[in-house]
N, C-alpha and C positions, 0 to 999 in steps of 0.2 A: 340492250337498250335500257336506258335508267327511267325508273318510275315514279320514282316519289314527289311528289309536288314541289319540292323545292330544286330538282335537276331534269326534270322531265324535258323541260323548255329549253332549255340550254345546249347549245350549239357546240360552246366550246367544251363543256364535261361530257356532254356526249362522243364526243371527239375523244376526248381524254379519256373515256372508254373502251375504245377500237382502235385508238393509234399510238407508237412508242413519242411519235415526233408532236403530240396533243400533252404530255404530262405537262402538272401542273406546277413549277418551281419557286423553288426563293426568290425575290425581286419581282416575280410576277405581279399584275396589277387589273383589277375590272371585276367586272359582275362575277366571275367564276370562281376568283378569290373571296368575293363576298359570302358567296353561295356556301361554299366550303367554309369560313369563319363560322357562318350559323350554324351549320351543323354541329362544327365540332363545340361550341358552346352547348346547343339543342343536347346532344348525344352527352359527350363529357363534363359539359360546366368547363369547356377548357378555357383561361382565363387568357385571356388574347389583348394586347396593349387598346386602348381606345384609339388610339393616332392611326395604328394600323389597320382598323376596321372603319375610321373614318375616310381613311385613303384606300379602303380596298386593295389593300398593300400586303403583299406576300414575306412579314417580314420577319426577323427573328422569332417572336413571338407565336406567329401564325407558324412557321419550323417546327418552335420547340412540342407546340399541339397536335401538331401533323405527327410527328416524329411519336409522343409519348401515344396517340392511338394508333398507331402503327405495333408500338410497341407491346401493348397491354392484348391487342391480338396477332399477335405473333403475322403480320403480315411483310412475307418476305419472299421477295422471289428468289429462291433455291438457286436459278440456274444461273446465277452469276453475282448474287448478295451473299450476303454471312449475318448479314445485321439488318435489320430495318434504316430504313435513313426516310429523309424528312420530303420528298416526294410525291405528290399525288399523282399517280400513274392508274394504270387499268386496274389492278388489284382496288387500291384501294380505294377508286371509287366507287367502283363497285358494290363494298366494304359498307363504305358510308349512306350508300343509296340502301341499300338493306336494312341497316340502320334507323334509317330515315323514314324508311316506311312500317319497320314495325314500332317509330316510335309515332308515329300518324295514326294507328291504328290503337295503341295505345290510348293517345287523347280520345279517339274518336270512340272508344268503347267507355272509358271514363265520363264522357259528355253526354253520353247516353244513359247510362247510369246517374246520374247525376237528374237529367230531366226525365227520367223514368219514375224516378220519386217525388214526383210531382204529383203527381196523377194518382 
């Protein structure tokens, strides 16, 4: 089950966590594409066309950022990959919800630090 504030809610990446026929692909389009663009920003600063993130649009761009964090952690499923491709399947959203939450955690200990020296 995904946690992180930004998939928690989400029907379809939750899906896309427990089923082969939920991954997320190229052309795909909606809130789940969304969801995924912010992270990989959030996470990588991945630079994602603005057209495709105003259309929530699965499109080269959101590919080429899917694909190079795919890449940079070697997420690949062995039993019938050789390479990473550009895919959001169970692995890696998973990947990304982990992510996701220790970078949530991150801000959230930074903010408190932050208002702690206040005081």
């Amino acid at each position: 089950m995904l946690s992180s504030e930004l998939f928690r809610d989400c029907s379809a990446l939750q899906d896309c966590a427990v089923k082969d026929s939920a991954h997320v692909t190229p052309g795909s389009r909606g809130d789940s594409v969304a969801r995924i663009q912010r992270a990989l920003v959030a996470i990588d600063a991945a630079a994602i066309d603005e057209s495709e993130i105003s259309q929530r649009l699965y499109g080269n761009t959101t590919a080429a950022a899917v694909l190079a964090y795919k890449r940079a952690r070697d997420i690949v499923n062995r039993t019938y990959e050789l390479t990473a491709d550009n895919i959001v399947g169970k692995m890696t959203i998973v990947r990304l919800d982990n992510d996701m939450l220790e970078l949530q955690r991150r801000i959230r200990g930074e903010n408190f630090r932050k208002s702690a020296r206040v005081f």
